[in-house]
C-alpha positions, 0 to 999 in steps of 0.5 A: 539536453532537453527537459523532456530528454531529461525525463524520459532518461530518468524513467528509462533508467528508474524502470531498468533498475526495477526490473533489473531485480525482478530478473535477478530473483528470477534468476538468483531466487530469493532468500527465505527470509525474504520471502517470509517478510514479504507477507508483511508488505500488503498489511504494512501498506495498508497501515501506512496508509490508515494512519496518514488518513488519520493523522490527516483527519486529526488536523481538522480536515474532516470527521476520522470516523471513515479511516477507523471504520476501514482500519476496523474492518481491514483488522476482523477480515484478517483475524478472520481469513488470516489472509494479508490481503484481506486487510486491502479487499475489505478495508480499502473500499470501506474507506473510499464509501464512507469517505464518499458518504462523509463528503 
């Protein structure tokens, strides 16, 4: 087998996995206590990623001031819109701006 066979095999397969359970909830449904836990994917996302950002920062790769602001941000647009999502739309580009402004 040739490399490229290898990867377009495991691709191929890693996507029909994929979609295998979205045709399945489909199908099926999906239980409510799915349902419930996943309106915590978009804030648990976000967190994940601030807290990488600052444990990254904490190492002296530069000022922490950028991942607070856009963690500080994405907490009152969610306390303030109580919408999950919010925390992405207003914390996400809080973060790149002032990661582009810090250098």
């Amino acid at each position: 087998m040739t490399p490229w066979l290898v990867i377009v095999a495991v691709g191929v397969a890693s996507y029909l996995l994929r979609i295998s359970m979205l045709v399945l909830a489909a199908r099926v449904g999906v239980p409510s206590a799915l349902e419930r836990a996943a309106r915590f994917s978009v804030p648990t996302a976000f967190s994940a990623l601030a807290a990488t950002a600052l444990a990254t920062r904490a190492t002296g790769d530069g000022p922490a001031l950028a991942p607070f602001a856009a963690m500080a941000v994405g907490v009152l647009a969610v306390r303030r819109t109580g919408s999950p999502q919010a925390a992405l739309l207003a914390g996400m580009p809080t973060l790149w701006v002032l990661s582009a402004l810090s250098g």
